[in-house]
C-alpha positions in Angstrom: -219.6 84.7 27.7 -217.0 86.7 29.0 -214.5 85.1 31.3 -215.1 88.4 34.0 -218.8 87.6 33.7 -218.6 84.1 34.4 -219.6 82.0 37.2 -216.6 81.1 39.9 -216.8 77.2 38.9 -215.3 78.7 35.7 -212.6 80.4 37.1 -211.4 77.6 38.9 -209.5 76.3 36.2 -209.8 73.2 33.9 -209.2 70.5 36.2 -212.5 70.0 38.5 -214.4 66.7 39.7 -217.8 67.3 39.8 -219.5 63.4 40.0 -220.2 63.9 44.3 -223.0 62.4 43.5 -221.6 59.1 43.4 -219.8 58.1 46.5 -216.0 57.9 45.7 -214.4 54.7 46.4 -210.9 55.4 48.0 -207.2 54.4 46.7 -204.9 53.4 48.0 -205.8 53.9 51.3 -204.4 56.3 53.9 -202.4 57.8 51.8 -203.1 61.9 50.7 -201.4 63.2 47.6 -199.1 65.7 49.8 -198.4 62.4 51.9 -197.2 60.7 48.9 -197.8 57.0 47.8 -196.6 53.7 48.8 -194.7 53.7 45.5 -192.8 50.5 45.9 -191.3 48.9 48.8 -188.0 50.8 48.6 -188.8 54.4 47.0 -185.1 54.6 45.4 -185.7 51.2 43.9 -184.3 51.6 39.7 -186.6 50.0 37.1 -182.9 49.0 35.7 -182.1 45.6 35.5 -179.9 43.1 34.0 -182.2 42.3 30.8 -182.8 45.7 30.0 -183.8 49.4 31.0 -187.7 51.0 30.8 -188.2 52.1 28.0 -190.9 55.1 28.0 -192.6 57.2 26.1 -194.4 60.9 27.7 -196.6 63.1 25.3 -196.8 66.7 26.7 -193.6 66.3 28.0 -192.3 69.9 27.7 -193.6 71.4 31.0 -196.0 70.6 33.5 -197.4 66.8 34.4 -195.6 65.4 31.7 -192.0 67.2 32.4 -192.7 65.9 36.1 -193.7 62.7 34.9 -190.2 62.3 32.6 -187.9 63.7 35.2 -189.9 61.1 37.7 -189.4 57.8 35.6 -185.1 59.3 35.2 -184.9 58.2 39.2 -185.4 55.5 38.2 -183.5 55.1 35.5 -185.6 54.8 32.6 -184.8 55.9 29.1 -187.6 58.0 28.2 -188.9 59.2 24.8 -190.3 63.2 25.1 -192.5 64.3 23.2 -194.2 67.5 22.6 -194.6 70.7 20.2 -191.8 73.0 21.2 -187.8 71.7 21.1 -186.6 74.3 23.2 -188.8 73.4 25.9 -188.4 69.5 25.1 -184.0 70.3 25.6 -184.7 71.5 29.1 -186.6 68.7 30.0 -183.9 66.3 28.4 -181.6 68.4 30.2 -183.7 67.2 33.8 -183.8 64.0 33.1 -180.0 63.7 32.4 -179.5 65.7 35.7 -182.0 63.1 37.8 -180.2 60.2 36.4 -182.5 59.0 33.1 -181.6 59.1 29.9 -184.1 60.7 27.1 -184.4 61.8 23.8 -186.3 64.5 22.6 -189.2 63.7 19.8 -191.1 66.8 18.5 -194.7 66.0 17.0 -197.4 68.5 16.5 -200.3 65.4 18.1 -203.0 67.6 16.2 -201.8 66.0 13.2 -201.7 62.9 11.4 -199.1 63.1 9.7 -197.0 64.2 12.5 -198.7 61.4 14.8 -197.4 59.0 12.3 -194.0 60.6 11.7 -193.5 60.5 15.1 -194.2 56.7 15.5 -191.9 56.2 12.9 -188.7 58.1 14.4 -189.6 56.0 18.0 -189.8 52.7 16.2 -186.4 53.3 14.5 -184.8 53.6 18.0 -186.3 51.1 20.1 -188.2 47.6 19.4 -190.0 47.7 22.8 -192.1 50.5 24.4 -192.4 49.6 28.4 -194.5 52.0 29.0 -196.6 55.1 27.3 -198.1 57.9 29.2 -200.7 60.7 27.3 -200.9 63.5 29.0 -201.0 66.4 26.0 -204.0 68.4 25.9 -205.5 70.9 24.4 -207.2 73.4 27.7 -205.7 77.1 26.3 -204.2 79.0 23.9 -201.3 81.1 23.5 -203.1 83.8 25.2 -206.6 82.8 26.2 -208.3 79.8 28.5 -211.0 77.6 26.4 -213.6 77.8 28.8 -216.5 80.2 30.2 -217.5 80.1 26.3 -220.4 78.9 24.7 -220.3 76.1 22.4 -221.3 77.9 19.4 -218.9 79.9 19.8 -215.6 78.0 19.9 -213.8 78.4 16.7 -214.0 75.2 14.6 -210.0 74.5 14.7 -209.9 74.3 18.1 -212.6 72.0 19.0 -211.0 70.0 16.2 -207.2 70.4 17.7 -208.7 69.2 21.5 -210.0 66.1 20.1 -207.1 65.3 18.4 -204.6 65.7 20.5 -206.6 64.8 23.7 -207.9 61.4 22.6 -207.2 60.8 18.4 -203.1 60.7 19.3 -203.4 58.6 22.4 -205.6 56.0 20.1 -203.4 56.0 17.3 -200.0 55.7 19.8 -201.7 53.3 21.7 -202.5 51.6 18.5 -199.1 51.5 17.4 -197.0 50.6 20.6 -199.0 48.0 21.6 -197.4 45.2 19.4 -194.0 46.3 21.0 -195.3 45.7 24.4 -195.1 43.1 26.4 -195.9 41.1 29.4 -196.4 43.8 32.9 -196.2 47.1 30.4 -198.4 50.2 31.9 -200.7 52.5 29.9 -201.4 55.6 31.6 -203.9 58.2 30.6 -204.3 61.9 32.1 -208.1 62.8 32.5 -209.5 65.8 34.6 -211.7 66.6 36.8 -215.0 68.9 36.0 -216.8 70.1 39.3 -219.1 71.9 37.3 -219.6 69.5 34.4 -219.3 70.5 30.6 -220.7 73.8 30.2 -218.7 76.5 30.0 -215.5 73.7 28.0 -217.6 71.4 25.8 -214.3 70.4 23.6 -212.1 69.4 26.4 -214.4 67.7 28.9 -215.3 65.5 25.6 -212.2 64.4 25.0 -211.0 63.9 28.7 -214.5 61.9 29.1 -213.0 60.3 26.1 -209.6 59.8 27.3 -211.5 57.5 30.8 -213.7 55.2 27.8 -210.1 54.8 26.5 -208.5 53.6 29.6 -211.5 50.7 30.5 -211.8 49.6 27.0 -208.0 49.0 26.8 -208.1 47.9 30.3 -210.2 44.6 29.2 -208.9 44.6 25.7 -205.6 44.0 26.6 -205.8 42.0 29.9 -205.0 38.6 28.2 -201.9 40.1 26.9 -201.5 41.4 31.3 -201.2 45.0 29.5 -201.9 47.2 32.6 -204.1 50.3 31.6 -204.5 53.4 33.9 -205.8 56.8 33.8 -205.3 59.6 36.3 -207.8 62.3 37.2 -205.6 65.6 38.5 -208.0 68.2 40.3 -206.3 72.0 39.5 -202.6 71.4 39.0 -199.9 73.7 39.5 -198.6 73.7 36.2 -196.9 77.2 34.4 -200.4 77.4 32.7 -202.2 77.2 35.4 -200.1 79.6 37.3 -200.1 82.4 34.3 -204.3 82.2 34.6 -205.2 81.1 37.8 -202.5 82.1 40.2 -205.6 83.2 42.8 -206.1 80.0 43.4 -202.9 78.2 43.3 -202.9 77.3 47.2 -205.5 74.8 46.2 -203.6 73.4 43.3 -201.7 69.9 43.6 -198.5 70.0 42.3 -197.6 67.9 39.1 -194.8 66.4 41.3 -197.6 64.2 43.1 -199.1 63.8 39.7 -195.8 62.4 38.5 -195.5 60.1 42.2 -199.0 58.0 41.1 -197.8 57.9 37.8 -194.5 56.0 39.2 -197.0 53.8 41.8 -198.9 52.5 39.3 -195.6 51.4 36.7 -195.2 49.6 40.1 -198.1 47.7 40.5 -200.8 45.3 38.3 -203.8 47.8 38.8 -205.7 48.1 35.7 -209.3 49.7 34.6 -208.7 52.6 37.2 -209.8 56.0 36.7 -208.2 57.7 39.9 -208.9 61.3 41.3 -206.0 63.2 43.0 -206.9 66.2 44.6 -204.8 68.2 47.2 -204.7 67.4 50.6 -207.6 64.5 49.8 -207.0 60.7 49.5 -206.9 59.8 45.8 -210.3 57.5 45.1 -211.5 55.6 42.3 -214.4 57.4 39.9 -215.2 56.7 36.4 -217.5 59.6 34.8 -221.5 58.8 35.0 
């Protein structure tokens, strides 16, 4: 189907919740995203202490949600491991974290590959002993110069149904797998999702794996609540990320921007919450929904 053919939903973008047949179940209350959150009870508070700093690790960190998400755990003063494709892109990053008062390294993996999930695990385990906390947010939603939706199944190329998968819910298994043993008591695991206001036509491959990436979160959530491993994801409507600005800028006065993204991110390494799939849309109260 051609993208100028296709239906509006389509052209909305990637990021759509499309379960209002289930009454959403607000949190935390009072509180829109543009509002921000009750992120602690002093926002400024550092996660320093005398024991020892954060220690976090951010796929997709290069731009977007997960650049906001670095550049928001460096105030407050968290060492934080980057990761991503492109080293250019990961430097400037660095470089914003540095500048907000963080420290970070810079660890570029290619997540559609094994080999490269598993070098990458390597190289963070040779600099730390303890992962705090570990937020997934690479996906897999475009190309270099093409959106992967308003397509037919059949007709997405084999590579890139098998690239979504991996690097929207294969990596985050296998890192979860491996930083859990070098987590301890109070550590946070937060997942990036998306919201589908049309459902799965039009984007089979990446509404599977964000679908995925929510099974994730609740099966962690009990499997590690003996160890009081606190497991998250977050459900962003359209977000205002360079992406989505290059092929949706029509409709970037509805978009959220990954700042707020990056401000839940920061409330929930705050808090015990765990099991919680959580919708943020602009100008709405976030609220609890898991996919039906």
């Amino acid at each position: 189907m051609m993208k100028d053919k296709a239906p509006r939903a389509y052209a909305r973008g990637i990021f759509k919740y499309f379960s209002e047949r289930n009454p959403p179940k607000h949190y935390p209350p009072s509180h829109k995203a543009s509002e921000g959150y009750p992120l602690s009870s002093t926002n400024s508070r550092s996660w320093s202490s005398a024991k020892a700093d954060k220690f976090a690790i951010v796929t997709g960190a290069s731009t977007g949600i997960g650049r906001a998400i670095a550049i928001a755990f460096a105030k407050k003063r968290a060492k934080v491991a980057l990761v991503a494709r492109t080293k250019d892109r990961l430097q400037q990053t660095k470089d914003l974290v540095e500048k907000a008062g963080g420290q970070a390294e810079i660890f570029p993996a290619d997540l559609s590959k094994l080999d490269s999930i598993n070098d990458l695990i390597s190289r963070i385990k040779s600099k730390t002993k303890k992962v705090d906390i570990l937020v997934n947010v690479a996906g897999i939603w475009h190309g270099e110069n093409e959106v992967y939706a308003a397509r037919d199944f059949a007709d997405f190329p084999q590579q890139v149904i098998l690239d979504t998968y991996f690097v929207g819910i294969i990596a985050p298994t296998i890192l979860t797998h491996a930083f859990v043993p070098l987590m301890g008591k109070g550590s946070k695991i937060i997942n990036i999702s998306g919201t589908f206001e049309s459902g799965a036509k039009g984007w089979l491959p990446y509404y599977v794996s964000k679908r995925a990436i929510e099974d994730l979160t609740v099966g962690l959530s009990e499997e590690l609540k003996e160890k009081e491993i606190h497991v998250n994801a977050i459900s962003p409507s359209d977000t205002a990320t360079d992406a989505y600005k290059k092929y949706f800028p029509q409709y970037l006065e509805e978009a959220i921007k990954p700042e707020e993204i990056a401000a839940y991110a920061v409330y929930l390494c705050e808090n015990n919450l765990s099991g919680k799939v959580t919708v943020l849309k602009k100008d709405k109260e976030p609220f609890e929904s898991f996919h039906r």
